[in-house]
LUMTILUM-460598 format. One line per 3 residues: number of its first residue (from 1); for each residue z, y, x of C-alpha. Coordinates in nm, 4 decimals. Example, Ala and Ser with C-alpha at 12.3 -4.5 7.8 and 13.67 -1.06 7.14 Angstrom:
BEGIN
1	0.7800,-0.4500,1.2300; 0.7140,-0.1060,1.3670 .
***
This chain:
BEGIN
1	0.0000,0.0000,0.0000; -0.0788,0.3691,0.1476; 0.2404,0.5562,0.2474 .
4	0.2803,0.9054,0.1745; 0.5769,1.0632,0.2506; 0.7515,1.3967,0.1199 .
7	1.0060,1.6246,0.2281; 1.2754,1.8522,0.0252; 1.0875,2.1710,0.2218 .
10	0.6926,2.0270,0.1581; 0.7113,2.0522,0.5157; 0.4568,1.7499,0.5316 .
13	0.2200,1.9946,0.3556; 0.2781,2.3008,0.5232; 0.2396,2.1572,0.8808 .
16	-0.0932,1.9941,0.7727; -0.2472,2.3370,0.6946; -0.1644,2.4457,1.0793 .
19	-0.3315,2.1511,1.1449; -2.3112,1.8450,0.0478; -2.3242,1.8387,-0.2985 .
22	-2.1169,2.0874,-0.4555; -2.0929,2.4103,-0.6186; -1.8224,2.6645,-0.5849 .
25	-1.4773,2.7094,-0.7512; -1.3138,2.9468,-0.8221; -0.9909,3.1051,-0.9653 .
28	-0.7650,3.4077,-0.9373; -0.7037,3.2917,-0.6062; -0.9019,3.1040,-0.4145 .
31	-1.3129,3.0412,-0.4349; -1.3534,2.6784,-0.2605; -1.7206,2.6834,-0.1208 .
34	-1.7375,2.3421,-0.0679; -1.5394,2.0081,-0.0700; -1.7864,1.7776,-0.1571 .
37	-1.9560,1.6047,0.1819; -1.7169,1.7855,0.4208; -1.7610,1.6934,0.7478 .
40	-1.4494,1.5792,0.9232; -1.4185,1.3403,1.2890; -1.4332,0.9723,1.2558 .
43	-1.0527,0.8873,1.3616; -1.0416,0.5886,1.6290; -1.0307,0.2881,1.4635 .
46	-0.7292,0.0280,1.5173; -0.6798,-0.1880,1.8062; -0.5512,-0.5245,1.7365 .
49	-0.1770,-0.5554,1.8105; -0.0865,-0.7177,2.1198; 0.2061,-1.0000,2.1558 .
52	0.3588,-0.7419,2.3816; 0.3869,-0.4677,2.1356; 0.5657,-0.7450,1.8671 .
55	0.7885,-0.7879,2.1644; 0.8904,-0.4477,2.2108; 0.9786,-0.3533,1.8689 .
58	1.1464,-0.6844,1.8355; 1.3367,-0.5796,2.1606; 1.4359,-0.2058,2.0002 .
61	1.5316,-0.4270,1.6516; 1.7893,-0.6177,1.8367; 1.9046,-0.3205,2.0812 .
64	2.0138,-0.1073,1.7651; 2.1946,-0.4276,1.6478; 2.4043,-0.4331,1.9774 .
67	2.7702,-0.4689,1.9670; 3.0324,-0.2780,2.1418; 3.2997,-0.5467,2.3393 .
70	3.5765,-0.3975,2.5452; 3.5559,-0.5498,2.9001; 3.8901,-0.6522,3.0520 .
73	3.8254,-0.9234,3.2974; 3.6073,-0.7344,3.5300; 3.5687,-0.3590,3.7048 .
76	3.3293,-0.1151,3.5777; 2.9784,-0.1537,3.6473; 2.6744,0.0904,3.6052 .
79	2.5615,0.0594,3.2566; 2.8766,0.0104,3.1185; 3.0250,0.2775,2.9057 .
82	3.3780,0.3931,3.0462; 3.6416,0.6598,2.8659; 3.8331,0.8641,3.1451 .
85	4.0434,1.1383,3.1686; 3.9637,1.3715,3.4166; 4.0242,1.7230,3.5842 .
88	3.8171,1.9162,3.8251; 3.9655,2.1179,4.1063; 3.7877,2.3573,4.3783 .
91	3.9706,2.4036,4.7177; 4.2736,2.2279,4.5142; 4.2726,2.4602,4.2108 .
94	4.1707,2.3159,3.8552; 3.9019,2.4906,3.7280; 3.7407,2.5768,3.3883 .
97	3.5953,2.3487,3.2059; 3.6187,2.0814,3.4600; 3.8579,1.8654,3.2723 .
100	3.8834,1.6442,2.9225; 4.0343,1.3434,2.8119; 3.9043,1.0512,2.6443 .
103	3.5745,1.1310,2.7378; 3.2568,0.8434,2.6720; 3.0724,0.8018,2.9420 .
106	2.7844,0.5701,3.0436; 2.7917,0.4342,3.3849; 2.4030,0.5625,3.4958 .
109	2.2929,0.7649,3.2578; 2.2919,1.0711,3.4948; 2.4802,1.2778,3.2283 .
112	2.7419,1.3619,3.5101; 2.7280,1.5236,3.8244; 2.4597,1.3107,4.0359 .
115	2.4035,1.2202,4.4189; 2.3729,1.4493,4.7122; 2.2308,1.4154,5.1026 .
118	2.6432,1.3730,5.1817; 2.8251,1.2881,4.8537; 2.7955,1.0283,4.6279 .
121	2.7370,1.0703,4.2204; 3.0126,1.1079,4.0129; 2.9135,0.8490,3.7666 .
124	2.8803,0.5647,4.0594; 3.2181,0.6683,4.1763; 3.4151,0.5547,3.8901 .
127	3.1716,0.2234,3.9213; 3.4214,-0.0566,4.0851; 3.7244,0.0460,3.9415 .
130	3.9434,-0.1521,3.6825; 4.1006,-0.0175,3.3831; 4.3834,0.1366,3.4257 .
133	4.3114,0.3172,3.7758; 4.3739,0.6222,3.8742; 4.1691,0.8023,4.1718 .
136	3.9486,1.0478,4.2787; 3.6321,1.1354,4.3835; 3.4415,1.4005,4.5677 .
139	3.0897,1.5193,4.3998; 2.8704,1.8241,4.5320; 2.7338,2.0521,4.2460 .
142	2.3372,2.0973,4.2512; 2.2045,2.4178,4.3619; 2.0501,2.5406,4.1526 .
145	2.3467,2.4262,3.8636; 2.1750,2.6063,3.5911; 2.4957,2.5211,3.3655 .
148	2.6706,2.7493,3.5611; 2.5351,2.9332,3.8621; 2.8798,3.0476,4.0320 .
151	2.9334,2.6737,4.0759; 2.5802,2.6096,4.2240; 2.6330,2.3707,4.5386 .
154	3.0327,2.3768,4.5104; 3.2194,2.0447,4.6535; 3.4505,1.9837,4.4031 .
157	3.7527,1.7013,4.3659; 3.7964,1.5359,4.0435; 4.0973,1.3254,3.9387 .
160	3.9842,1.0269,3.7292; 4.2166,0.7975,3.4593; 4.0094,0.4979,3.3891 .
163	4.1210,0.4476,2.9840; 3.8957,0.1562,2.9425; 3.5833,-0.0185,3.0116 .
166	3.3266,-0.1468,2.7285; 2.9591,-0.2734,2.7060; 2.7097,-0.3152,2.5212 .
169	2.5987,-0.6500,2.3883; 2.2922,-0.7344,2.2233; 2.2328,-1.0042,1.9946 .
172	1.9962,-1.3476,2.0601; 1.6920,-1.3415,1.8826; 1.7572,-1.6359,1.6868 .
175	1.6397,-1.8024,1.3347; 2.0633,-1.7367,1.2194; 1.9666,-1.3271,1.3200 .
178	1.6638,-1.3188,1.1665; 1.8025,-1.4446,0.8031; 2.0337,-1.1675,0.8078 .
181	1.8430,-0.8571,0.8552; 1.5288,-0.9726,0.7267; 1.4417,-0.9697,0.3693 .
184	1.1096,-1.1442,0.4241; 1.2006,-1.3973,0.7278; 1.3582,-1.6551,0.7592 .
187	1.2464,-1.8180,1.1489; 1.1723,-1.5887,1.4382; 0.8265,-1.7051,1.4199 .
190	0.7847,-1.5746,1.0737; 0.9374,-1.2186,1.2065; 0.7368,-1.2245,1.4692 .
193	0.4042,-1.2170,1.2128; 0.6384,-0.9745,1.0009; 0.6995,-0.6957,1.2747 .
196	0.2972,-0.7647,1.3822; 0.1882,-0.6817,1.0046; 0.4877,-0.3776,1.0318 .
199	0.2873,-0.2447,1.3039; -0.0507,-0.2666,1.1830; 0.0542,-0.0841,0.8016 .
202	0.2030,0.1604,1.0283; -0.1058,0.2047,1.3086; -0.3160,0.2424,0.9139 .
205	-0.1087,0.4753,0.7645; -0.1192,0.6781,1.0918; -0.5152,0.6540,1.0787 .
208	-0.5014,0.7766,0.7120; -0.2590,1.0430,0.7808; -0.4969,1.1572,1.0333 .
211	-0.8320,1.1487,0.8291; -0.6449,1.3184,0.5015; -0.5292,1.6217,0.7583 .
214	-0.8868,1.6498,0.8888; -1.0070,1.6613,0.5667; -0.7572,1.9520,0.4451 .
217	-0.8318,2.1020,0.7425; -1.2020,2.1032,0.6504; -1.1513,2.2330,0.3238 .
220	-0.9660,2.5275,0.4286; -1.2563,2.6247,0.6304; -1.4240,2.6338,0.3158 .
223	-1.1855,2.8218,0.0935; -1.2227,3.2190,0.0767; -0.8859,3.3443,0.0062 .
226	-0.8711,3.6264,-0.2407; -0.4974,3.6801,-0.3006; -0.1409,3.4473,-0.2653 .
229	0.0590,3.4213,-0.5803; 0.3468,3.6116,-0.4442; 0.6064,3.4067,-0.6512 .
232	0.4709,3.0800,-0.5165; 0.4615,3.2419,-0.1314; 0.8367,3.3799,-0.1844 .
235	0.9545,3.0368,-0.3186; 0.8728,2.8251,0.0088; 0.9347,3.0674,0.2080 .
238	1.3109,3.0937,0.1208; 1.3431,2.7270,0.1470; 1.2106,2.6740,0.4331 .
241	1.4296,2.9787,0.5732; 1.7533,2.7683,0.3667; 1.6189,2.4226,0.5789 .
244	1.6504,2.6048,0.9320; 1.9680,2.8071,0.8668; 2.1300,2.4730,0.7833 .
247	1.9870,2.3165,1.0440; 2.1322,2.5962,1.2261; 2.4621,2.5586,1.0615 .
250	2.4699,2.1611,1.1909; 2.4863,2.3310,1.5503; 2.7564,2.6055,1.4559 .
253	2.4729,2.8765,1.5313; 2.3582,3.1558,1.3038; 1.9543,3.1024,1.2447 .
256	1.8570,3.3668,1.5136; 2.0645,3.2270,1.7587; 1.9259,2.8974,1.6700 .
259	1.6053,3.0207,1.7003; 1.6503,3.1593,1.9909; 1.7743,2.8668,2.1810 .
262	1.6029,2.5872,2.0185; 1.2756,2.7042,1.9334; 1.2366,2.9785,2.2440 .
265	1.1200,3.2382,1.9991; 1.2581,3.5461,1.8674; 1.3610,3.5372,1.4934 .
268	1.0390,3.8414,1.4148; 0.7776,3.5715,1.5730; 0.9661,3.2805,1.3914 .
271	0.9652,3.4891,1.0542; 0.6216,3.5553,1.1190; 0.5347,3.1983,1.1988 .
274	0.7198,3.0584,0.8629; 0.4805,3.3535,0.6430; 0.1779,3.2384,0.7980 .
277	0.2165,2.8568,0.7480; 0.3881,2.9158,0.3635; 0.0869,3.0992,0.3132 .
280	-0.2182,2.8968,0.4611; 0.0115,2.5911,0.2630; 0.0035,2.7939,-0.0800 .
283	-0.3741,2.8172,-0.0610; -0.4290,2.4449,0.0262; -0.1967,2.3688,-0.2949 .
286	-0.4401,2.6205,-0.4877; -0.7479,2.4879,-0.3577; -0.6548,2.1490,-0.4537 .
289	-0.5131,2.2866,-0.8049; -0.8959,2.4115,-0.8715; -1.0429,2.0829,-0.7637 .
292	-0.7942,1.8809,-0.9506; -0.8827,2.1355,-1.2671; -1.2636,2.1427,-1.2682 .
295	-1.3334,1.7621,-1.1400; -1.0512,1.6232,-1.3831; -0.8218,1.4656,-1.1592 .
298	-0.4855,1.5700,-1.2656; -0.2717,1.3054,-1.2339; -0.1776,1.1223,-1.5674 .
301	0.1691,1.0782,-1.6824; 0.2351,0.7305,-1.5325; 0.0567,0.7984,-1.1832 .
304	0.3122,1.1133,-1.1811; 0.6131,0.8750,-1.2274; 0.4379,0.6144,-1.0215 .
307	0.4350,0.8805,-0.6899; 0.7496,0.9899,-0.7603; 0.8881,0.6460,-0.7893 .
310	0.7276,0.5693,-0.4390; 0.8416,0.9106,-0.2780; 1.2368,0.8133,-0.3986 .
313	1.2197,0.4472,-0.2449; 1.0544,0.6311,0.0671; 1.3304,0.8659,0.1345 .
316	1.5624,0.6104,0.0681; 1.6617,0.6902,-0.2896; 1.7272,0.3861,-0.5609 .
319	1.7998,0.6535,-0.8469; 1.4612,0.7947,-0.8821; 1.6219,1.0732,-1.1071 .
322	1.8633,1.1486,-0.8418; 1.5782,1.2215,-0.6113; 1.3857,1.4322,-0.9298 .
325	1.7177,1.6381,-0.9629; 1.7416,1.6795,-0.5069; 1.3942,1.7613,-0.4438 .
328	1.3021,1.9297,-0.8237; 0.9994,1.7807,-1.0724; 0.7588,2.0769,-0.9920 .
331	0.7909,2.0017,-0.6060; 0.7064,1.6569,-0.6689; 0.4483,1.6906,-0.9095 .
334	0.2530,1.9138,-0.6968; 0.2662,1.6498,-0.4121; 0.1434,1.3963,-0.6377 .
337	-0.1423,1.5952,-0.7426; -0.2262,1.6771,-0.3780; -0.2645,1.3079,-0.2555 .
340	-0.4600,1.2529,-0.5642; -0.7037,1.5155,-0.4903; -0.6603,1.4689,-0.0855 .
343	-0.7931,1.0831,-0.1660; -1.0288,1.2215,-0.3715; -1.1686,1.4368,-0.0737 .
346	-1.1300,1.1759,0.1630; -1.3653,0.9416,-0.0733; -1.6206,1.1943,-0.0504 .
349	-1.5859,1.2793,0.2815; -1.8878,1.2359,0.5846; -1.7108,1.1072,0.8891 .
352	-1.8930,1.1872,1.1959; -1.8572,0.9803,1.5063; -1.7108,1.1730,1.8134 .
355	-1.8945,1.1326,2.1366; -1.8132,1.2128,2.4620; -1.9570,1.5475,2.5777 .
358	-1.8206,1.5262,2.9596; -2.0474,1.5433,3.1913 .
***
């Protein structure tokens, strides 16, 4: 079956705008020129999946089913994950933030202080040592230490508590496994055919995804615009503003310091950015209104509760009503009618063959 997926902001839709026989349309808004026979590139068809690729996903399946065991017999080794104490001194003074307790650390993931030409990393320091001991170590800051320039190249002493030592231990791939996170297997041969048929729906769906963006993409170069309903431009644009302020609220920043930092933009060019893609995604959805209108293809009342029945199980929801009331009927309804209309396009569509122009 062909996945289409949704979001609360449309973002799907939005992003997708930055991304023959027919007469024109046209409304209040929009005059669509052509969609009919648009041209779009052939996407590259599907390789067939390898035995290694099964084997890789089937590797990442059982790595986020891995267990965490508390290690007692043994000292710590690199890749284990340790909790220490620890405080940081310079010339034998503690200094800021160079301490913490009960601290998570794994044993070579370079999130600590690493190697120099004379001093050893701080993470293979506290490798070797049993639970329980208490000892320290000498590490050399980098230079550069963009965290903190005063510190750059600084020898500093740390005093370590080793709280205890744990691993992590990932499960056999075995028929037993299989049974119990598979709804469809039951051997590991059979989930071996069900991961290869995972990875071909998803290698299709990415092919599809691909060709219905082209083909958007086409039609907009088609479409004169000759105004934005304002209401409709105002709408998105305050939720997608609401998404990235609360997105910005997960990291305890306002949105322009969030912008900022995350996105390396000021919060004028990120304002600017968000009008520009609510608008050039209001004129798809108006485009695709008028095509839906004067080729009769708005969706009936059963393919409406059919795509919103498939959006809820796709964002996880088993209360398709629940998901209605989250996301809001209109919002939905107007994604239905765009995959209707997109498919529609797509049928019609002349995919041309890409050739290689390099001399």
């Amino acid at each position: 079956m062909k996945k289409k997926f949704i979001t609360v902001m449309l973002a799907a839709a939005l992003a997708g705008t930055l991304a023959g026989c027919s007469g024109e349309l046209s409304n209040d808004y929009v005059t669509v020129k052509q969609y009919k026979g648009l041209e779009v590139p052939q996407p590259t068809p599907a390789e067939e999946v390898t035995d290694d690729q099964v084997e890789q996903v089937i590797q990442s399946n059982l790595a986020a089913y891995a267990q965490t065991e508390e290690v007692t017999d043994r000292a710590a080794e690199m890749g284990d994950i340790v909790n220490i104490d620890y405080t940081g001194y310079l010339d034998g003074t503690a200094f800021d933030g160079g301490s913490a307790e009960g601290a998570d650390l794994e044993l070579g993931s370079n999130s600590f202080i690493g190697a120099t030409d004379d001093y050893k990393g701080f993470e293979e320091q506290i490798a070797g040592h049993q639970t329980g001991d208490e000892f320290d170590i000498t590490v050399q800051f980098p230079d550069p230490y963009d965290r903190n320039p005063d510190m750059s190249g600084a020898v500093a002493d740390f005093h370590i508590v080793l709280n205890s030592i744990s691993q992590q231990v990932t499960p056999e791939l075995t028929d037993e496994w299989v049974k119990e996170i598979s709804d469809e297997s039951e051997t590991v041969d059979e989930y071996r055919e069900e991961i290869r048929s995972q990875i071909e729906e998803n290698t299709e769906a990415s092919i599809e995804s691909e060709l219905e963006s082209s083909v958007q993409s086409a039609l907009m170069d088609n479409v004169e615009i000759k105004k934005y309903p304002e209401d409709r431009v105002e709408e998105l644009t305050q939720q997608m503003t609401d998404y990235y302020t609360q997105l910005a609220g997960m990291y305890g920043l306002e949105l322009g310091e969030f912008v900022e930092t995350y996105m390396q933009m000021s919060e004028d060019d990120f304002n600017a950015q968000i009008d520009e893609s609510v608008r050039q995604g209001v004129a798809l959805e108006e485009a695709l209104k008028l095509i839906a209108e004067k080729r009769h293809l708005e969706p009936t009342d059963e393919e409406y509760e059919e795509g919103m029945a498939e959006y809820a199980e796709q964002a996880g929801y088993d209360d398709v009503d629940e998901y209605t009331e989250q996301v809001g009927e209109d919002e939905l309804k107007a994604a239905v009618l765009r995959d209707k209309v997109t498919d529609y396009l797509v049928d019609n569509c002349i995919q041309v063959e890409q050739t290689d122009t390099a001399e």
